[in-house]
KOLTIFI-643038 format. One record per residue (C-alpha): residue in three letters; x, y, z; residue number from 1; chain. Coordinates in pm, 1 decimal, padded with zeros to 6 digits. Layout:
// KOLTIFI-643038
{r->ALA u->X v->Y w->Z k->NUM c->A}
...
//
This chain:
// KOLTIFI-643038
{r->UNK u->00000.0 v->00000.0 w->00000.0 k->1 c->A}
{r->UNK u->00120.3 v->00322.3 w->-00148.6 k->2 c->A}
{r->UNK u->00141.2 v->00669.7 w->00069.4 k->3 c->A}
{r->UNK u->00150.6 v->01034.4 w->-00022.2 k->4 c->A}
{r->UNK u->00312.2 v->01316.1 w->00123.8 k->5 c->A}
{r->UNK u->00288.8 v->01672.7 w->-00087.6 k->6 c->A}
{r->UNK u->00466.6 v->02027.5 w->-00061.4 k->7 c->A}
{r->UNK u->00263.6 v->02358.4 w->-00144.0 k->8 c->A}
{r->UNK u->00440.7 v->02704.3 w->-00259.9 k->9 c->A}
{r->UNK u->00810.5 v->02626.9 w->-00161.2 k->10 c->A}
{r->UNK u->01000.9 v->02923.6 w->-00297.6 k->11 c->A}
{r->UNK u->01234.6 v->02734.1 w->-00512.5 k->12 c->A}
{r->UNK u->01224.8 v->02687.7 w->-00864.5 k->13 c->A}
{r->UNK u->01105.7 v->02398.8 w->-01009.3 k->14 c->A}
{r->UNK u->01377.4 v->02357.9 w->-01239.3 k->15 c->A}
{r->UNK u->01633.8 v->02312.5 w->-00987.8 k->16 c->A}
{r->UNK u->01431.9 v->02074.6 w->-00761.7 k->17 c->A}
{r->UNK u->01390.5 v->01862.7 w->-01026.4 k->18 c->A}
{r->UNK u->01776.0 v->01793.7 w->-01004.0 k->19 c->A}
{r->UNK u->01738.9 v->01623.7 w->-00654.7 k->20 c->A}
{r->UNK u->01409.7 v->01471.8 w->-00745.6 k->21 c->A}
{r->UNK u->01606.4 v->01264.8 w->-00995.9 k->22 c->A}
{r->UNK u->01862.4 v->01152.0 w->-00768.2 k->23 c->A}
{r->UNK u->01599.7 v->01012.9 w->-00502.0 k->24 c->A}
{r->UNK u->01338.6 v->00876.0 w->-00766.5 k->25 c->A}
{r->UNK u->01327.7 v->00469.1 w->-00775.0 k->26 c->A}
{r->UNK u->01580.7 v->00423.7 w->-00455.6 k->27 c->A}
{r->UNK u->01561.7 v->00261.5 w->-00144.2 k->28 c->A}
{r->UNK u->01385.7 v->00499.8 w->00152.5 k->29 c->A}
{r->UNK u->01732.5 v->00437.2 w->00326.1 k->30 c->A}
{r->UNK u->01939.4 v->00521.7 w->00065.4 k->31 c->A}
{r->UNK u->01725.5 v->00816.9 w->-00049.3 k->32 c->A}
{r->UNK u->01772.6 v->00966.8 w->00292.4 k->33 c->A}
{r->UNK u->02129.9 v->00930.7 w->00300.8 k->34 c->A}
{r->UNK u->02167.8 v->01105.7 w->-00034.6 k->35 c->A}
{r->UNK u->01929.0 v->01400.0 w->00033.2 k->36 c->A}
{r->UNK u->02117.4 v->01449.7 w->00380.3 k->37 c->A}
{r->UNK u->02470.2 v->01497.0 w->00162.8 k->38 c->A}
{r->UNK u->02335.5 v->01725.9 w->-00115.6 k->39 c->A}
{r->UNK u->02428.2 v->02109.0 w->-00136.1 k->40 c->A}
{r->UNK u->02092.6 v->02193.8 w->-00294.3 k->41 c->A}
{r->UNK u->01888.7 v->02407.8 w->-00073.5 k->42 c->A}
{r->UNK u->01604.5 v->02177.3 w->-00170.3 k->43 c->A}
{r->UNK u->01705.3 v->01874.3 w->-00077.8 k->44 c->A}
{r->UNK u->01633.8 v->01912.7 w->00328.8 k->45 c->A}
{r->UNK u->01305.1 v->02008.9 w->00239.8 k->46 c->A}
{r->UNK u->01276.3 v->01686.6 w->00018.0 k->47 c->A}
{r->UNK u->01445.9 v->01510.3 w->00294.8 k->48 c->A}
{r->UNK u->01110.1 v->01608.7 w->00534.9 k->49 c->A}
{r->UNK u->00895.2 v->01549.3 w->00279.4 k->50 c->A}
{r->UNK u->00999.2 v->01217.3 w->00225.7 k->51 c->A}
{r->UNK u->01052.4 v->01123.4 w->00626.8 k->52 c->A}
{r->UNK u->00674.3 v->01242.4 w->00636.8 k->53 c->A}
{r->UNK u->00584.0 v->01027.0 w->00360.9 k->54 c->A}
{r->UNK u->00727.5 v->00717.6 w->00505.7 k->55 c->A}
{r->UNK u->00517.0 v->00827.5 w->00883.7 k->56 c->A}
{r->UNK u->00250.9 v->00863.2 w->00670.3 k->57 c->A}
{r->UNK u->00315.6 v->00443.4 w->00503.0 k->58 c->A}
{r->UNK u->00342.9 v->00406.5 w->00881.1 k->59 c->A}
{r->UNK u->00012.5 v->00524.9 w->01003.5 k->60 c->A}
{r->UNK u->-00190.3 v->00303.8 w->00711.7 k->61 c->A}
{r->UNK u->00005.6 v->00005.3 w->00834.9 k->62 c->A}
{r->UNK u->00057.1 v->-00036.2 w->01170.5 k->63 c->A}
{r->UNK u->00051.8 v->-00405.4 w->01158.5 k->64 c->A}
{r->UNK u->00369.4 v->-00413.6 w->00984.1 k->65 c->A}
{r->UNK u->00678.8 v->-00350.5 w->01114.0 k->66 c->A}
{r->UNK u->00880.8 v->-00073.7 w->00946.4 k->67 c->A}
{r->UNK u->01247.9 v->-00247.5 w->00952.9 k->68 c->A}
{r->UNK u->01048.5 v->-00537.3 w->00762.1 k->69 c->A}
{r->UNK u->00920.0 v->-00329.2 w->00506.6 k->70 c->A}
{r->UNK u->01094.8 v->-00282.8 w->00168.7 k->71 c->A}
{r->UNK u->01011.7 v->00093.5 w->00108.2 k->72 c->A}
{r->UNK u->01111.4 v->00233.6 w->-00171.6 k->73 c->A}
{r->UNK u->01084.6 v->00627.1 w->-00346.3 k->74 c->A}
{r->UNK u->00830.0 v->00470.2 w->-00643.1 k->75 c->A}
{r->UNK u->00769.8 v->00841.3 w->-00763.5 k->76 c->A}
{r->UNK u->00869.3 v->01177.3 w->-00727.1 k->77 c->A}
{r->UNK u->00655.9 v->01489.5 w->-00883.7 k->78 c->A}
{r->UNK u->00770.5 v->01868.3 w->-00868.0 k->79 c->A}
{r->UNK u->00568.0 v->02071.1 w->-01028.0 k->80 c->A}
{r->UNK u->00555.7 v->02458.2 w->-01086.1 k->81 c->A}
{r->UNK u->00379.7 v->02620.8 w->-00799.4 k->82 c->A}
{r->UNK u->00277.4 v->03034.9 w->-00821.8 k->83 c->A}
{r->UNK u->00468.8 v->03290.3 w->-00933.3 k->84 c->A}
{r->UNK u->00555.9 v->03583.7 w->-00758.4 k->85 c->A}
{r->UNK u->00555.9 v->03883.7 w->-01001.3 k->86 c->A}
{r->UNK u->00794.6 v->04179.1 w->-00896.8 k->87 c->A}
{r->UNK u->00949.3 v->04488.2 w->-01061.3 k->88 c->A}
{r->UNK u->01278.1 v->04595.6 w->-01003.5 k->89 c->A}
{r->UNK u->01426.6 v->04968.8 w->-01123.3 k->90 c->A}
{r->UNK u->01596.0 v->04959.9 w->-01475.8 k->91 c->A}
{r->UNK u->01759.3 v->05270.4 w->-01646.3 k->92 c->A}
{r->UNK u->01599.5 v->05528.7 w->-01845.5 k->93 c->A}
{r->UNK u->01251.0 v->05455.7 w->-01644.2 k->94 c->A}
{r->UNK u->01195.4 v->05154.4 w->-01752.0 k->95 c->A}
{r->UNK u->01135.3 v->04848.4 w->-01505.2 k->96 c->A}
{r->UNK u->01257.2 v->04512.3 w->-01552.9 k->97 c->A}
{r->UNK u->01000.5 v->04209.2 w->-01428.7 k->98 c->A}
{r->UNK u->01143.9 v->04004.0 w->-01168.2 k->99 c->A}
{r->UNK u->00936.3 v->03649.7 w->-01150.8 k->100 c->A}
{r->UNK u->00992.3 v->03447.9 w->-00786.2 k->101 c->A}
{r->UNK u->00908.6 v->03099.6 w->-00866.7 k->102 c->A}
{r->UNK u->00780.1 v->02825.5 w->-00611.5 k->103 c->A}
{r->UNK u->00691.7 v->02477.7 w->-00655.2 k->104 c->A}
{r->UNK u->00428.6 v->02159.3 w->-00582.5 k->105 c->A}
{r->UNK u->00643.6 v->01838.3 w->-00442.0 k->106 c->A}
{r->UNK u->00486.3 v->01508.8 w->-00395.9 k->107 c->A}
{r->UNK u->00667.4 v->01240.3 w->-00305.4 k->108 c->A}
{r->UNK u->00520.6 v->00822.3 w->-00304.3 k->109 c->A}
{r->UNK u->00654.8 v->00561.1 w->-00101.9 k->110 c->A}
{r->UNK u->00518.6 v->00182.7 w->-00174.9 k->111 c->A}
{r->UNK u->00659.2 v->-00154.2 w->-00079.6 k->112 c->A}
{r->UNK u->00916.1 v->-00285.0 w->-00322.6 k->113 c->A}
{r->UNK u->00781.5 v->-00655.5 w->-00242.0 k->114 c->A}
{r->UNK u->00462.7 v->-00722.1 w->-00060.1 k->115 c->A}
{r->UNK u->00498.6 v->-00768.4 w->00295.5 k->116 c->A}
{r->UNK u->00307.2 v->-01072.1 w->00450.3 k->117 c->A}
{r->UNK u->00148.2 v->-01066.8 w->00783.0 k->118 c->A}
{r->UNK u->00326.9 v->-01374.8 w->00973.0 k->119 c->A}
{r->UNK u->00044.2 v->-01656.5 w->00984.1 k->120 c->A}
{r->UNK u->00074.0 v->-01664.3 w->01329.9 k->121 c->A}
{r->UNK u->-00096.6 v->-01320.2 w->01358.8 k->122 c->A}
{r->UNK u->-00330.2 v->-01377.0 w->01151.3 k->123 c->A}
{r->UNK u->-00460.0 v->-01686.5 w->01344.7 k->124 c->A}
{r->UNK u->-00449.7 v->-01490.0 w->01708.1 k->125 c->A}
{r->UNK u->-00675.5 v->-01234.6 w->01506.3 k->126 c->A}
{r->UNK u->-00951.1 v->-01460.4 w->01396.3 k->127 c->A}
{r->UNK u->-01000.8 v->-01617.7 w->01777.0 k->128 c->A}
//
């Protein structure tokens, strides 16, 4: 079972999210984490939250399972232009140049790599 977590109107650009997106997209939870807690990119702490609150939020939907026996893996990574800011800055001869502050729309989806079977054992101590 697949959970979400999502990112409104961060004020980074798109374009250069998109660069640690693709680093983290189709990895190991684990090894995402470690990768996003190494990069320079000022968005990849804020990826690094999204995704620890994407894997609380696999967490919460299955409590039954335990989370070290759980396969997780990054299965998809969106970022997606958010609103623009539109600004005008002073040019010469009284003209003004247009200044646009860009923000952007992560989501981030973690899913099992392998299905995780509930030991038979609990599943027998349920039914009595």
């Amino acid at each position: 079972m697949e959970a979400v977590a999502k990112l409104n109107n961060f004020p980074t650009s798109a374009r250069k999210a998109r660069l640690v997106a693709d680093l983290i997209r189709g990895k190991k939870v684990s090894q995402a984490l470690g990768i996003l807690s190494h990069q320079p990119q000022a968005a990849a702490p804020v990826m690094k939250n999204v995704l620890m609150s994407a894997v609380a939020n696999w967490q919460g939907k299955n409590e039954d399972v335990d989370i070290e026996d759980a396969d997780l893996v990054v299965k998809s990574v969106f970022v997606d232009g958010g609103r623009i800011l539109k600004r005008l800055r002073p040019a010469p001869q009284g003209r003004a140049y247009r200044i646009r502050k860009r923000s952007l729309h992560m989501t981030i989806v973690v899913d099992n790599a392998a299905p995780v079977e509930v030991k038979a054992e609990e599943v027998k101590s349920e039914e009595e």
